[in-house]
KEKEDREN-737727 format. One record per residue (C-alpha): x, y, z. Coordinates in steps of 0.2 Angstrom, whole numbers, padded with zeros to 4 digits, always signed. Example, Ala and Ser with C-alpha at 12.3 -4.5 7.8 and 13.67 -1.06 7.14 Angstrom:
! KEKEDREN-737727
+0062-0022+0039;+0068-0005+0036;
***
This chain:
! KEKEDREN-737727
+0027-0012-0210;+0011-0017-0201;-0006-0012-0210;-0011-0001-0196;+0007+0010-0196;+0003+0011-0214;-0015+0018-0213;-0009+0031-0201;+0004+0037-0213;-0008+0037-0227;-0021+0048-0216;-0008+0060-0211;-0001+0059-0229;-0017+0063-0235;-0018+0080-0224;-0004+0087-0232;-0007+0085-0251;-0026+0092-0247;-0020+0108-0246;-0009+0107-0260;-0020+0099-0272;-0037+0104-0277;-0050+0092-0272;-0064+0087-0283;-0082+0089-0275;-0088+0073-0273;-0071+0066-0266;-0071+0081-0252;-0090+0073-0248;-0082+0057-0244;-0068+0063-0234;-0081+0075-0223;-0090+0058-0220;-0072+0052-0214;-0069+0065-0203;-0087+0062-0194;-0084+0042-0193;-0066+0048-0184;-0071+0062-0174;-0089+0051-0168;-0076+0035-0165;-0063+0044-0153;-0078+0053-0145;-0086+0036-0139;-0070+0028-0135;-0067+0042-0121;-0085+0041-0117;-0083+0021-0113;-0065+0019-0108;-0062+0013-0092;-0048+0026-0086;-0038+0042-0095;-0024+0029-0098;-0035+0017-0109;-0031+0032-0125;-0014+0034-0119;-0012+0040-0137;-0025+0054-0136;-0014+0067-0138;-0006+0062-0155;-0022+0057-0161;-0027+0075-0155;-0015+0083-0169;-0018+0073-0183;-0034+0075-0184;-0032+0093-0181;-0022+0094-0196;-0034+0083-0206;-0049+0094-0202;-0040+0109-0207;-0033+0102-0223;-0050+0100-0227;-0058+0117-0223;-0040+0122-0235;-0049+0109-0250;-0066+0116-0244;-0061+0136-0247;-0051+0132-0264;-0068+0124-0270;-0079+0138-0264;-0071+0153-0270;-0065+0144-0286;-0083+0136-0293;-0095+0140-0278;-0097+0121-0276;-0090+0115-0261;-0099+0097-0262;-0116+0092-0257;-0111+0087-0238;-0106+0104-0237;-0121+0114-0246;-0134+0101-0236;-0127+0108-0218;-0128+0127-0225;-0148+0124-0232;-0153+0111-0218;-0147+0117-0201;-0149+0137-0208;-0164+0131-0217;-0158+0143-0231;-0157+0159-0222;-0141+0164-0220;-0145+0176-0203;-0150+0159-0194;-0135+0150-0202;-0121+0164-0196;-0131+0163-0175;-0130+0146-0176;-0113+0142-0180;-0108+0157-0168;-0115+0149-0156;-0107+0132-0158;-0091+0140-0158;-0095+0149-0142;-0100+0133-0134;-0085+0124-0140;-0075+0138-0139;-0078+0144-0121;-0086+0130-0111;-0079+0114-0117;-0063+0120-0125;-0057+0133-0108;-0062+0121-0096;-0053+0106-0103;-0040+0117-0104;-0040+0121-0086;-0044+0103-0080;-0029+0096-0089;-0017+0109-0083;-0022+0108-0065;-0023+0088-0069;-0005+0087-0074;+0002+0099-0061;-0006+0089-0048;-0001+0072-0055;+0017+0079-0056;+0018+0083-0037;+0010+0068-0033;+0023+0056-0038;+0033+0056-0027;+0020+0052-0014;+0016+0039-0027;+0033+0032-0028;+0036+0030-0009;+0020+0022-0007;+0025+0008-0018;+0040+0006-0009;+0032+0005+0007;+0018-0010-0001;+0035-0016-0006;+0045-0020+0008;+0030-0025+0020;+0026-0039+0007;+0009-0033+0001;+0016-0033-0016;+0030-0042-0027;+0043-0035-0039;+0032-0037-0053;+0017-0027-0047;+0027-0015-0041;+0038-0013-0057;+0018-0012-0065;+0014+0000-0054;+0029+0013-0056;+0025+0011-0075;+0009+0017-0075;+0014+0032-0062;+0025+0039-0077;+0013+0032-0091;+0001+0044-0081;+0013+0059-0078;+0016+0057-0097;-0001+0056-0104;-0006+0071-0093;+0008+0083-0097;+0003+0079-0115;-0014+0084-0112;-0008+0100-0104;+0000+0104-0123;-0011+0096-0131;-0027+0105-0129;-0022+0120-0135;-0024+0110-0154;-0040+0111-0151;-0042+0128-0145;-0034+0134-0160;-0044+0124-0171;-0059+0131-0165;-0050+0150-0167;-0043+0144-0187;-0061+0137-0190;-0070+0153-0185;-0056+0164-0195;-0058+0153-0211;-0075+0156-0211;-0077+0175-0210;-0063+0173-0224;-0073+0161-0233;-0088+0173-0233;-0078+0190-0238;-0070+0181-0251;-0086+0172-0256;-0092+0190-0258;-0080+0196-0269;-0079+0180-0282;-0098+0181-0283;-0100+0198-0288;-0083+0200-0297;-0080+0186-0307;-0095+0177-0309;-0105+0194-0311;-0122+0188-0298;-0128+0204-0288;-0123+0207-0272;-0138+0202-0262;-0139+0186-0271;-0119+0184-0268;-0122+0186-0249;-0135+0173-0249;-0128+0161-0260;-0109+0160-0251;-0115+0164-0233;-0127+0148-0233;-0111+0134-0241;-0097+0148-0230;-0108+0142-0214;-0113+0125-0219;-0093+0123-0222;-0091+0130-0205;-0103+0116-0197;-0095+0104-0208;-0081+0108-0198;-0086+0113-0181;-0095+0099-0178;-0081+0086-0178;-0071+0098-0171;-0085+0099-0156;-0085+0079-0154;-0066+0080-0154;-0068+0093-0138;-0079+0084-0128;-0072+0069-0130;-0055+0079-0124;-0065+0083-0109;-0071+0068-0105;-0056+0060-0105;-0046+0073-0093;-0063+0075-0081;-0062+0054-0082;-0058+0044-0062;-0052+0025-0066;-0070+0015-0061;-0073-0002-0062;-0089+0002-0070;-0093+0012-0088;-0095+0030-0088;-0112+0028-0091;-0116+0015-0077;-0108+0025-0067;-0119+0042-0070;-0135+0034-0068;-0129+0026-0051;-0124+0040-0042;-0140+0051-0051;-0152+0039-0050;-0149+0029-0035;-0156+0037-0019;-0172+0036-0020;-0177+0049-0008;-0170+0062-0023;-0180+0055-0035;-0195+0055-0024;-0192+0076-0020;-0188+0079-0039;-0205+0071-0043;-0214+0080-0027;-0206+0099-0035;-0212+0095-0053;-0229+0090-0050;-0231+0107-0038;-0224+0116-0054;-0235+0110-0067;-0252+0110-0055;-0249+0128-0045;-0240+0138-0059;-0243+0141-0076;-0232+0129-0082;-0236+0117-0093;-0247+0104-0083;-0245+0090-0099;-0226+0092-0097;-0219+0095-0080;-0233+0081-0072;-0229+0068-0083;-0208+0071-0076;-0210+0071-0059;-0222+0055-0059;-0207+0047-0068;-0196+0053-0055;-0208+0047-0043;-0211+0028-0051;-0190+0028-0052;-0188+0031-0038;-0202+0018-0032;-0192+0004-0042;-0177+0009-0034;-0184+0006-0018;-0191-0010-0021;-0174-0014-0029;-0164-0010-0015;-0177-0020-0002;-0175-0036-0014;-0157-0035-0012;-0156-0033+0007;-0166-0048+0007;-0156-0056-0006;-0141-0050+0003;-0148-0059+0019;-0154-0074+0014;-0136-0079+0006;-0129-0074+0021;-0138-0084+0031;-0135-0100+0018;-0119-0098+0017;-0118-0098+0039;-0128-0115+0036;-0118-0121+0021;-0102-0119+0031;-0110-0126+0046;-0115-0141+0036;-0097-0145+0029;-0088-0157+0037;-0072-0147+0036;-0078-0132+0042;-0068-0137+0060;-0052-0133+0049;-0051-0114+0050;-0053-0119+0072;-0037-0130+0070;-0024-0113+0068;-0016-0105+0082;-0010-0088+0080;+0011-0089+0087;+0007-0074+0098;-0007-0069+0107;-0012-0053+0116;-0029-0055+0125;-0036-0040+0136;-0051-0036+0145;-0062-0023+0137;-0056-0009+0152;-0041-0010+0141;-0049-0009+0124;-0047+0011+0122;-0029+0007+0123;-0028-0003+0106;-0042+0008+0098;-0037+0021+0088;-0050+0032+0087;-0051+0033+0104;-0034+0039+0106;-0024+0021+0110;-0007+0019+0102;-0005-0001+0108;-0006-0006+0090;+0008+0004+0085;+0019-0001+0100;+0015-0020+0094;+0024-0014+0077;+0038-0007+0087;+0039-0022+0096;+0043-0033+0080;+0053-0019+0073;+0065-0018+0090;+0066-0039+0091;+0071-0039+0071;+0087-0026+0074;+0091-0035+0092;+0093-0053+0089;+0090-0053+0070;+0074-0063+0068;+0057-0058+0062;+0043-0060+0075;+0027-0066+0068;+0010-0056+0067;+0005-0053+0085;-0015-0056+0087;-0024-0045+0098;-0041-0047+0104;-0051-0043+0119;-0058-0057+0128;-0075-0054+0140;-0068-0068+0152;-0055-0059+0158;-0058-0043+0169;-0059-0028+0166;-0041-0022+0166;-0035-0041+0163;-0025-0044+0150;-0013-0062+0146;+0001-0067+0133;-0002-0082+0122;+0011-0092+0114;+0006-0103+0102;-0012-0104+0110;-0006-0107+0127;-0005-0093+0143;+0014-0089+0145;+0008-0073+0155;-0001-0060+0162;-0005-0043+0172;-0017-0034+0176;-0016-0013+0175;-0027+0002+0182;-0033+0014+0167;-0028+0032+0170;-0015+0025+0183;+0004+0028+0181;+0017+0015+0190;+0031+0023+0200;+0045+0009+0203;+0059+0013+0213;+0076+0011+0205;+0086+0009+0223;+0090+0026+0229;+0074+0035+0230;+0072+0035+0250;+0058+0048+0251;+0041+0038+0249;+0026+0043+0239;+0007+0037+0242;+0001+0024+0229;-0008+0007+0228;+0008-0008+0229;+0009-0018+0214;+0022-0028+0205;+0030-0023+0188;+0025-0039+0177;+0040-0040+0168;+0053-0040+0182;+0044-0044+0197;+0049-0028+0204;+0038-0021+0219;+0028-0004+0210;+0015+0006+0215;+0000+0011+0206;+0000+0032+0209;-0013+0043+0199;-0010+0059+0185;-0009+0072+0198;+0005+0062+0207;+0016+0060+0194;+0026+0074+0192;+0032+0074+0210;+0035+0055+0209;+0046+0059+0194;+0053+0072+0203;+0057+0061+0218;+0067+0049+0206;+0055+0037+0203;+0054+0029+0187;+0033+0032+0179;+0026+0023+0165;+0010+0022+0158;-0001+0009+0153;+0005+0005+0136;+0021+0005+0143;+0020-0007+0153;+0008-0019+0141;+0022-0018+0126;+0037-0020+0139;+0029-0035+0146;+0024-0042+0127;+0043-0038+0123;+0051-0049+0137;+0039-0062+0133;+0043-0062+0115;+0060-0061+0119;+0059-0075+0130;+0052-0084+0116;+0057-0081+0100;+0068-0098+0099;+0052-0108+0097;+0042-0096+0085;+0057-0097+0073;+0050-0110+0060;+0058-0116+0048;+0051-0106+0034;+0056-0091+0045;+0074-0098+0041;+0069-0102+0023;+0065-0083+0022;+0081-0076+0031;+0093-0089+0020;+0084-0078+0004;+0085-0065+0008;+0107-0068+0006;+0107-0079-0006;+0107-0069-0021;+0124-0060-0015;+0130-0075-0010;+0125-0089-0019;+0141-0099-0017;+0140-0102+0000;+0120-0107+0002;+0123-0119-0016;+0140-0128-0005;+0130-0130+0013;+0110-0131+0007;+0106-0148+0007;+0122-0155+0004;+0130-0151+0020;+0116-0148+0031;+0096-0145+0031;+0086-0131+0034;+0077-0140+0050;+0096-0143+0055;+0101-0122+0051;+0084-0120+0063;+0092-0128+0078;+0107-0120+0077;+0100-0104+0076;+0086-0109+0089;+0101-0113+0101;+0107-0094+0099;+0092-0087+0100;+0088-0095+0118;+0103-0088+0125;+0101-0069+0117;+0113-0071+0103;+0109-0063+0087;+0107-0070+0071;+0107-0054+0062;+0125-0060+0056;+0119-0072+0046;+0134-0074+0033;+0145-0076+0048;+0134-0091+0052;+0131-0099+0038;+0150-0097+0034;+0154-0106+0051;+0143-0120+0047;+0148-0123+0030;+0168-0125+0037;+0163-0139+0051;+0148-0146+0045;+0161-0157+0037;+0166-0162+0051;+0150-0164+0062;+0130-0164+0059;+0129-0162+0078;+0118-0145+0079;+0125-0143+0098;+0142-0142+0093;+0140-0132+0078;+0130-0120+0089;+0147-0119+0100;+0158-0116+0082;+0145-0103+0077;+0148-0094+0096;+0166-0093+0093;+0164-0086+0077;+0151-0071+0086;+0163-0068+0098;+0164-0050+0095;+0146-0048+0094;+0146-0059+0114;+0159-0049+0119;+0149-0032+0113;+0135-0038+0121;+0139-0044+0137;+0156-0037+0144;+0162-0018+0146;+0174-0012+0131;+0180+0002+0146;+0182-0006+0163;+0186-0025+0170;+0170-0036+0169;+0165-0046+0185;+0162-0065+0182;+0162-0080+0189;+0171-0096+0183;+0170-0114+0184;+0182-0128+0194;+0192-0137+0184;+0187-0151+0194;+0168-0148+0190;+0171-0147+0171;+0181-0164+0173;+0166-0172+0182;+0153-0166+0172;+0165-0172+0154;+0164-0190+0161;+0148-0190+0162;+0146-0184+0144;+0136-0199+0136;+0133-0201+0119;+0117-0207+0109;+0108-0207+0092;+0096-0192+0100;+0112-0182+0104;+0123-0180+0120;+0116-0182+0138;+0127-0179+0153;+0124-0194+0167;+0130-0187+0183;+0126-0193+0201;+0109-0185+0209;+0120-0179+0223;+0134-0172+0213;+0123-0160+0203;+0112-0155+0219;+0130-0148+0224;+0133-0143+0209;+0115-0130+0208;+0118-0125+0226;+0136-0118+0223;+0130-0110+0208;+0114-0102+0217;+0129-0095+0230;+0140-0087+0218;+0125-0079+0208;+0117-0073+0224;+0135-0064+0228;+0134-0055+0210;+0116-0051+0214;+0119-0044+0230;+0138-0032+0222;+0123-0026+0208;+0133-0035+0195;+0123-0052+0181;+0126-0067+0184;+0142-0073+0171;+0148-0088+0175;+0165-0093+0162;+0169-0109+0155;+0180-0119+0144;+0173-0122+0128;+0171-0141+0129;+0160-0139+0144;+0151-0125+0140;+0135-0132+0133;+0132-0146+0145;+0136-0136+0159;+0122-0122+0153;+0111-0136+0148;+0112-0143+0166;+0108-0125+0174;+0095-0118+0163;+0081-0127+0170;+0086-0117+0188;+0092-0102+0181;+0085-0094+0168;+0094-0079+0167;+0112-0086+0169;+0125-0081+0158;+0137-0096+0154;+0152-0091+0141;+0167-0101+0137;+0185-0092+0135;+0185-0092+0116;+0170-0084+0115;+0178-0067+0121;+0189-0054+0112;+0206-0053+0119;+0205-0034+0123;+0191-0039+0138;+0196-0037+0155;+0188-0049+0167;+0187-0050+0186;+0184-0065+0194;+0175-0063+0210;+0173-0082+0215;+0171-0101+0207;+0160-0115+0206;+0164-0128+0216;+0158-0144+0224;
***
């Protein structure tokens, strides 16, 4: 057993055999200067400790020295009605602090135990029980916010696990305290019950048994009754306080002292009206002049040093800020923090700044967290951090798109505007200032608040500002959200799987392929809209052929086929025939001879001319899709599929190319026309 499991046990020991045993006098005098070392030790613990969970152990230590102190008053009584001799500690309180009448000694202990009794003992009661009822309710509030700190990455598994322990350390210490209280309560009621018990009895012995008169019998057992009662109260009054203090305690970074003299003695503008009200006190009343002068100049010189103080740290304050400019001026690395670029930018002119701002009303910055929320659970990949600024070059209602440092885009929008588009079949015209949807292209107008119920009612489609700002960030981040994919982006992803599937990532990572290789392939999907979300079916895809081929290009068409549902999903009708284009066989043949192969990959070689027919047979079938209201799909055979869609991306951006085995057997297609030379 450890020394200090065995000094508790001999403490608590100890309070049961003292009230069976009789105590000698001069041992009880050394176990009252116990109970005054214990009781003055827990009462500057609490006073001291940081937070209420620093004496996690309060409550316990609550009830054992409870049962200590009353063990004692048991030892006290058996000695003062058996020999009149309770000890010296005991007789000292009695004469000293009654000063040997026994009147003052009974109003004084009286009014200790209506201090402790209905002040400090009933409000600590009442702190801790609406302490513990509130810390009860609040955990699950508690709970989810750690969950929430969690899964944004503000904490880790660790400091989360810490901070759910403390949350039911805290709901357990306090519900204690509810309890445990009340020890003290009723040790304030049993001291004040002995003590009228101790004087009747007192009473009787002296006059019965050891034959003093009655008068001198009062005197004699009321003065040791109340000095045994003070003996007592007293450590039983520390115990209180420091019961309060604990439960009235906030968690500060500072000591309960420091913290009471800062927020008493810190604004100088309080001390200096104290000081003003005393010195009128003491100079136009009767008051004391000698004593209520003297205070308030106190008040006034505190609050004078205070002053000084806080002028000296301003300037302090000011001067290390204006070294530190200059120090990080004069370090030579200081052009580091100027190298970064922020992978998304959102620049805006400052007409547009009570958009973003919130306490002017302005939801922009909650769209931008939709905006990364609706790219993750579309293609599967986590969009970085998007910066936004406002930037006084631009104009008023300016704003550009930034990727990696560099314009991508822009618009411009009319605060308190809506734009009205017309979706094809509104005929009716309204009023309006012409513009053009920057997402799309699409001719808009620009129509005010008054008009936009009766545009709405007319067909047309109304957005607001922030509408159109997020939907045009979304297109662009959609656009380009293959190049923002980094490879600790795909790090991340492989992480977050491999613990379910440890296997798989052990058998393909590094020994198959690399994480820079992984990027590529899913780099390739993501440029033409595929999902990544199905990252095991990937993964699983690459492991089977990466035996065969380290080629990221041709993985990439494995990987489609294997997402062929999720194609099919995404870009045919599961209810009715799809309209699509498809591709000559004589084109596919002409464009696989030209198929070169190099170290750098494959690279197709065919004749200027050839390809110029190529581009204009393809810009003829797309316009024909266009014009029946249909996307451009054009569909391939595997083989071809990739070179083909790497020799028309550059002229159509928006072209759908799809080989035959990337499409479900249950899709009906309907071929309206083909590319041909």
């Amino acid at each position: 057993m450890k020394k200090t499991d065995i000094g508790v046990a001999l403490y608590l020991l100890a309070a049961i055999v003292f009230m069976i045993i009789s105590v000698p006098a001069g041992m009880l005098d050394v176990l009252l200067a116990l109970n005054f070392f214990v009781s003055m030790v827990i009462l500057f613990n609490a006073f001291f400790s940081k937070e209420p969970l620093d004496m996690s152990a309060f409550p316990t230590i609550l009830l054992i020295t409870t049962i200590f102190r009353i063990s004692l008053n048991i030892s006290s009584t058996k000695l003062i009605l058996k020999t009149g001799n309770p000890g010296q500690v005991v007789r000292t309180f009695g004469e000293f602090v009654g000063k040997g009448d026994p009147i003052i000694g009974i109003i004084i202990f009286i009014i200790l135990i209506i201090v402790q009794f209905m002040v400090i003992n009933k409000g600590s009661e009442r702190v801790a029980e609406v302490t513990a009822r509130f810390t009860l309710d609040a955990m699950p509030g508690k709970q989810m916010a750690i969950d929430a700190d969690l899964n944004t990455g503000a904490i880790n598994d660790a400091q989360a696990k810490e901070r759910r322990e403390k949350i039911a350390k805290e709901s357990a210490f306090f519900g204690s305290m509810d309890g445990a209280v009340k020890y003290v309560k009723g040790d304030a009621t049993a001291g004040l019950i002995i003590t009228c018990v101790n004087i009747i009895g007192g009473l009787i012995m002296g006059v019965t048994r050891m034959e003093m008169p009655i008068g001198e019998a009062f005197n004699y057992y009321t003065i040791i009754t109340i000095g045994d009662g003070l003996v007592s109260s007293i450590p039983s009054l520390m115990i209180s306080l420091a019961t309060g203090i604990l439960v009235t305690k906030n968690a500060d970074d500072d000591d309960l002292g420091s913290s009471i003299f800062k927020q008493l003695f810190t604004i100088n503008k309080v001390l200096y009206y104290v000081g003003g009200a005393l010195i009128f006190l003491g100079i136009f009343t009767p008051l004391p002049i000698y004593i209520f002068v003297p205070f308030g100049l106190v008040a006034i010189f505190i609050g004078r040093k205070k002053s000084k103080e806080a002028d000296v740290s301003l300037i302090e304050s000011e001067v290390d800020m204006a070294e530190a400019e200059a120090e990080e001026i004069r370090r030579p690395e200081n052009v580091t923090s100027l190298l970064s670029v922020d992978p998304i930018e959102l620049e805006f002119g400052y007409g547009i700044i009570p958009l973003a701002d919130v306490n002017q009303g302005g939801d922009l910055i909650d769209r931008v967290v939709m905006i990364r929320r609706q790219i993750a659970l579309e293609l599967g990949a986590v969009v970085p951090i998007i910066r936004l600024r406002d930037n006084i070059q631009l104009n008023p209602n300016q704003y550009i798109i930034k990727i990696k440092g560099i314009q991508v885009s822009e618009g411009e929008i009319l605060f308190d505007h809506y734009m009205a588009m017309n979706p094809g079949y509104v005929e009716e015209e309204i009023s309006g200032i012409p513009t053009f949807e920057p997402s799309f292209h699409l001719p808009a107008l620009w129509i005010t608040e008054s008009q936009r119920e009766r545009a709405e009612t007319m067909g047309y489609t109304v957005v607001d500002p922030p509408s159109i700002i997020a939907t045009h960030l979304t297109e662009v981040v959609r656009n380009h959200i293959s190049e923002l994919l980094t490879r600790q982006d795909v790090s991340n992803l492989i992480d977050n799987i491999k613990d379910a599937n440890s296997a798989l990532i052990d058998e393909l990572i590094p020994k198959l392929l690399n994480i820079g290789e992984i990027q590529k392939v899913l780099q390739n999907l993501l440029k033409e809209s595929i999902s990544i979300r199905d990252l095991l079916t990937i993964l699983e895809t690459l492991a089977d052929h990466a035996t065969i081929t380290r080629d990221t290009d041709v993985l990439t068409e494995y990987v489609r086929q294997s997402l062929k549902r999720a194609i099919s999903s995404k870009f045919f009708s599961q209810t009715e025939s799809t309209t699509i284009i498809t591709l000559d066989p004589t084109i596919e043949q002409q464009i696989m001879n030209s198929v070169k192969q190099s170290e750098q990959g494959a690279y197709i070689t065919l004749e200027p001319e050839v390809t110029k027919q190529i581009i204009k047979s393809t810009e003829e079938m797309i316009d024909k899709l266009e014009k029946m209201g249909k996307p451009a799909i054009i569909i391939t055979s595997p083989i071809v599929r990739m070179y083909y869609k790497r020799l028309t991306q550059d002229y159509f951006k928006d072209l759908i190319v799809i080989s035959y085995n990337e499409i479900e057997s249950n899709v009906e297609l309907q071929s309206v026309g083909m590319v041909s030379t």
